[in-house]
Z-matrix of the N, CA and C atoms (Angstrom, degrees):
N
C 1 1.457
C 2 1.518 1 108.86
N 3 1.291 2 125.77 1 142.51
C 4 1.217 3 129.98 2 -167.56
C 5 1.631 4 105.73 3 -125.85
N 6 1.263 5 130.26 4 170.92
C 7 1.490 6 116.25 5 -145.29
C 8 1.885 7 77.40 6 -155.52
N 9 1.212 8 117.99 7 158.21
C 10 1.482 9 143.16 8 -159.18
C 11 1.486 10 110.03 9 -142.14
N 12 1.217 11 119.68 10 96.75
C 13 1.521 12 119.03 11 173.12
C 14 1.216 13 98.39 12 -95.78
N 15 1.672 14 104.89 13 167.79
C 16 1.549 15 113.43 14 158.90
C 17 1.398 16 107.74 15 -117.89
N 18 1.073 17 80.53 16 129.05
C 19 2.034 18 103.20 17 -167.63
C 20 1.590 19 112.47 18 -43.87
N 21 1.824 20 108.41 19 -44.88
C 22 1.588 21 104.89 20 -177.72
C 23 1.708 22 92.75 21 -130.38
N 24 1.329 23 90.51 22 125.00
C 25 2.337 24 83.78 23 157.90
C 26 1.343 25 116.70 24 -64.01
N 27 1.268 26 143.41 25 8.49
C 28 0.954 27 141.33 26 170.71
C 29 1.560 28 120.71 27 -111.62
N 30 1.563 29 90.17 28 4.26
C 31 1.712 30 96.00 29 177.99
C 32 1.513 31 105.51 30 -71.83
N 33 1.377 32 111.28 31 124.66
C 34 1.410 33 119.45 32 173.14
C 35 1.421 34 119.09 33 -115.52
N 36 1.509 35 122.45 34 27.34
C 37 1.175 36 117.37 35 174.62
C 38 1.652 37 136.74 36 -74.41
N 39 0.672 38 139.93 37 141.98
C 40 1.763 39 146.95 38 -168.40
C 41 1.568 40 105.34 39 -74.28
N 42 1.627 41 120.35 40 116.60
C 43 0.864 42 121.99 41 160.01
C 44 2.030 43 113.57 42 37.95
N 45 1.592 44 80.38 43 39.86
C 46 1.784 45 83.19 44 174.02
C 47 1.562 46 124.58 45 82.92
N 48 1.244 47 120.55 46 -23.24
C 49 1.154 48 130.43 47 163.34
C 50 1.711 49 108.49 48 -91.33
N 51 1.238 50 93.69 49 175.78
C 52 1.606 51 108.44 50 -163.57
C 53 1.516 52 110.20 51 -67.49
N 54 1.513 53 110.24 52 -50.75
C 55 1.448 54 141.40 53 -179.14
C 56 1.299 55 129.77 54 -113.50
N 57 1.102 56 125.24 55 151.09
C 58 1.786 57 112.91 56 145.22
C 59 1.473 58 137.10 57 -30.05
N 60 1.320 59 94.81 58 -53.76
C 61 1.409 60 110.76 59 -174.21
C 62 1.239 61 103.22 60 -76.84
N 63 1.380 62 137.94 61 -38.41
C 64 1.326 63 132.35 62 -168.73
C 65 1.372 64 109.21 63 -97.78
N 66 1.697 65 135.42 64 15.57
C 67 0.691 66 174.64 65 155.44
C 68 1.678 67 113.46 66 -68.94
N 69 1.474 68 110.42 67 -84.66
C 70 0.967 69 120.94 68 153.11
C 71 1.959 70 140.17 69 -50.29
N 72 1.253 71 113.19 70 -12.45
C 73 1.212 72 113.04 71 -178.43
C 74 1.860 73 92.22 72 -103.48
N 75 1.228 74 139.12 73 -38.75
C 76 1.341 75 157.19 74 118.32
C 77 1.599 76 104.39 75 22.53
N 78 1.397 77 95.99 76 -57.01
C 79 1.569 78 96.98 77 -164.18
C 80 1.626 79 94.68 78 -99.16
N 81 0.894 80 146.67 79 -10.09
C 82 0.693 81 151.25 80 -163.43
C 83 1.337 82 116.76 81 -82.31
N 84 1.232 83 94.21 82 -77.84
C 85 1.968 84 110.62 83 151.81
C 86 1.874 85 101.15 84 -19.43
N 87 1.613 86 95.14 85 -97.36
C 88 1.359 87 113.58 86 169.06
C 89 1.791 88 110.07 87 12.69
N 90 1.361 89 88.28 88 -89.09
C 91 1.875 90 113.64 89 -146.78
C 92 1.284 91 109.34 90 -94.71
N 93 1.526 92 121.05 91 1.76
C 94 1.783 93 115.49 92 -171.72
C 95 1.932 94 92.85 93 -129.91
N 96 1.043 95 77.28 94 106.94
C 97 2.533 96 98.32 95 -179.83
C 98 1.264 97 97.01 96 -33.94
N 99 1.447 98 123.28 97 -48.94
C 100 1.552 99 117.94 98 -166.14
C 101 1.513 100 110.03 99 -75.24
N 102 1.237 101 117.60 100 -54.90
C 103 1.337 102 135.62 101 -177.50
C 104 2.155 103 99.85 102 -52.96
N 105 1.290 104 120.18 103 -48.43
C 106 1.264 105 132.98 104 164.72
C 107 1.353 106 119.32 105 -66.33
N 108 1.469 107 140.44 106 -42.80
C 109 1.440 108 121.72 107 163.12
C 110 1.824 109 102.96 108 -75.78
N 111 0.953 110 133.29 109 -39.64
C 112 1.289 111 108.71 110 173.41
C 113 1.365 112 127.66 111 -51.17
N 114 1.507 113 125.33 112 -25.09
C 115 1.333 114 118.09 113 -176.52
C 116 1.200 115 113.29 114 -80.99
N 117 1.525 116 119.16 115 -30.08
C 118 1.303 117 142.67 116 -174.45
C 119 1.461 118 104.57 117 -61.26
N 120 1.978 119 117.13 118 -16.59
C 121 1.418 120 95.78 119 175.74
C 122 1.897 121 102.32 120 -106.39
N 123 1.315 122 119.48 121 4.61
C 124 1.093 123 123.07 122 165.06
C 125 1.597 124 133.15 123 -67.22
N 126 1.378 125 100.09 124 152.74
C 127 1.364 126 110.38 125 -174.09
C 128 2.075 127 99.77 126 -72.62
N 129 1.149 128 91.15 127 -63.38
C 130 1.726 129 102.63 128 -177.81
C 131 1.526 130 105.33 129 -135.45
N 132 1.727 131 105.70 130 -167.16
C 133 1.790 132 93.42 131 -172.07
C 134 1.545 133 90.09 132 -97.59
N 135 1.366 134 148.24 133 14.84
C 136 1.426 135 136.03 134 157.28
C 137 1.257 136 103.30 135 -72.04
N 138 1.707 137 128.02 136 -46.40
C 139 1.060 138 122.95 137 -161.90
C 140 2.009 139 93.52 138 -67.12
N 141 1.363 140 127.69 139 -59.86
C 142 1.758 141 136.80 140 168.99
C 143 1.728 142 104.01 141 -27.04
N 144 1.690 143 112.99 142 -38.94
C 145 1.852 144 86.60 143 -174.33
C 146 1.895 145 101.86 144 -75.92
N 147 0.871 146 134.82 145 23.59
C 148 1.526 147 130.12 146 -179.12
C 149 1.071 148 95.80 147 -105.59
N 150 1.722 149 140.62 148 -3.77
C 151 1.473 150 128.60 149 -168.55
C 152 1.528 151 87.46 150 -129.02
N 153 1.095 152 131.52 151 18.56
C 154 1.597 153 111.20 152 -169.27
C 155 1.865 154 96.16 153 -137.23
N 156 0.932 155 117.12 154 163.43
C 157 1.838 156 146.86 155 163.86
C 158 1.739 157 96.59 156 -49.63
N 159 1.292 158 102.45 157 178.02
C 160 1.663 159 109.60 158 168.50
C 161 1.117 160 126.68 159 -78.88
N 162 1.529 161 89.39 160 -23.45
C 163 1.706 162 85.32 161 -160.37
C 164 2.100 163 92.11 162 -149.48
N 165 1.578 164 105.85 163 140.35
C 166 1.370 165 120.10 164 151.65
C 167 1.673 166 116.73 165 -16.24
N 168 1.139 167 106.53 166 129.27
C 169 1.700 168 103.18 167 164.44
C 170 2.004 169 100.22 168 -61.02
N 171 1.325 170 143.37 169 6.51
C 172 1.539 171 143.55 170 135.05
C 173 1.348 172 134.90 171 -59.12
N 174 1.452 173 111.26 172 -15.37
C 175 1.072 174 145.46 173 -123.42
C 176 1.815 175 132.88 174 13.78
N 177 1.516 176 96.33 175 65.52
C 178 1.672 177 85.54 176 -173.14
C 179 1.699 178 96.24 177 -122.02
N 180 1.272 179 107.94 178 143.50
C 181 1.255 180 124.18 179 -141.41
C 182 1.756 181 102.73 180 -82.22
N 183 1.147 182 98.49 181 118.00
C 184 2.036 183 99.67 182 -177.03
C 185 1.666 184 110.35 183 -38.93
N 186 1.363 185 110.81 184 -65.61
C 187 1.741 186 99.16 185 164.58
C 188 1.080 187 98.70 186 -87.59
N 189 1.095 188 138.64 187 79.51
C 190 2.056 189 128.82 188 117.01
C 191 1.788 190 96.72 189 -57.82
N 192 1.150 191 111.21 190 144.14
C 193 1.085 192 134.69 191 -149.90
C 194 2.017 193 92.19 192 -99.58
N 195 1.409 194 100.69 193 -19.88
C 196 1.794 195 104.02 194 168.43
C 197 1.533 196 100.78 195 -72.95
N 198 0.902 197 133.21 196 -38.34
C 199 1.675 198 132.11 197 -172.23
C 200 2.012 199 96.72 198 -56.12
N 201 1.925 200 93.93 199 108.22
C 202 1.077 201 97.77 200 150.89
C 203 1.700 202 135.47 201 -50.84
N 204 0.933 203 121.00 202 86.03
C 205 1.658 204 119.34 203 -176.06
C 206 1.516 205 118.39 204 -57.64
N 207 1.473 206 117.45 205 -27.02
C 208 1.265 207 104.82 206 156.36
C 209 1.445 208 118.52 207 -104.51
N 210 1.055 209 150.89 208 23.75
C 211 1.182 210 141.47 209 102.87
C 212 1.529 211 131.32 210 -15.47
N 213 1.430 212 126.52 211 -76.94
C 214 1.039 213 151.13 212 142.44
C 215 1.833 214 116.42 213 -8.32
N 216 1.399 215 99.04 214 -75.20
C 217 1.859 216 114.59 215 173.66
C 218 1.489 217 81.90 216 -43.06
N 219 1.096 218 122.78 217 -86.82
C 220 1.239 219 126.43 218 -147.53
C 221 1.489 220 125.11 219 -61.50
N 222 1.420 221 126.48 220 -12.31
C 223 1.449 222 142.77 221 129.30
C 224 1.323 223 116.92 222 -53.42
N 225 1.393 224 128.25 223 -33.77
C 226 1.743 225 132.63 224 170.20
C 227 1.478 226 110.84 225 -67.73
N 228 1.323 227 111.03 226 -38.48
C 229 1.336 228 105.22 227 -172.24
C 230 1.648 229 113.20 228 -105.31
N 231 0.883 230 132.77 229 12.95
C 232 1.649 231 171.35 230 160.03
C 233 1.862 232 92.72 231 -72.44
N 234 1.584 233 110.67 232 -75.75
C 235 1.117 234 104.64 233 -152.79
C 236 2.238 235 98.81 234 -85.66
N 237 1.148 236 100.34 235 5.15
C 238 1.640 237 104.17 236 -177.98
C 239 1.773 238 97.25 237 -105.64
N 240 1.025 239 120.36 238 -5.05
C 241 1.271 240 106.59 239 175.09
C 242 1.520 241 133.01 240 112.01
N 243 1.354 242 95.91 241 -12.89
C 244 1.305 243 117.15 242 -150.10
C 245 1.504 244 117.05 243 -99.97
C-alpha cells in the first residue's frame, strides 16, 4: 500500500493545476477531439490560441492571463509525445 502526502499545506491548487482557469483550459485541450487534434498540430499553446474562439465552451478566456502557459506547453507536449 502506498500513501499520498501533500507536499505543502498551503498548496492551493485546483485539481492539480495551478488555477481554475488553467485547469479549465487543461481539460479542455485534454477531453474535446477537436480542441485535441488541433493542438496536436501545434508548435505550443500560443501557437493553439490562433486556431481557437476567445473563450472555453465555460467561458474562460484561452489568454486569461491566470492560465499557467507553461503548465499547459508542458501538458501539449506530454499529450504529443514528445
Amino acid at each position: 500500500m502506498t500513501a499520498t502526502y501533500q507536499r505543502n499545506i498551503l498548496d492551493v491548487s485546483y485539481n492539480g493545476w495551478e488555477n481554475y482557469e488553467t485547469w479549465n483550459v487543461a481539460l479542455w485541450i485534454g477531453n474535446d477531439y477537436g480542441f485535441y487534434k488541433t493542438v496536436l498540430e501545434c508548435d505550443d499553446y500560443q501557437d493553439f490560441l490562433n486556431y481557437v474562439s476567445d473563450a472555453t465552451p465555460d467561458g474562460v478566456f484561452w489568454n486569461d492571463p491566470k492560465v499557467n502557459v507553461l503548465e499547459v506547453n508542458e501538458m501539449i507536449q506530454e499529450l504529443k509525445g514528445e
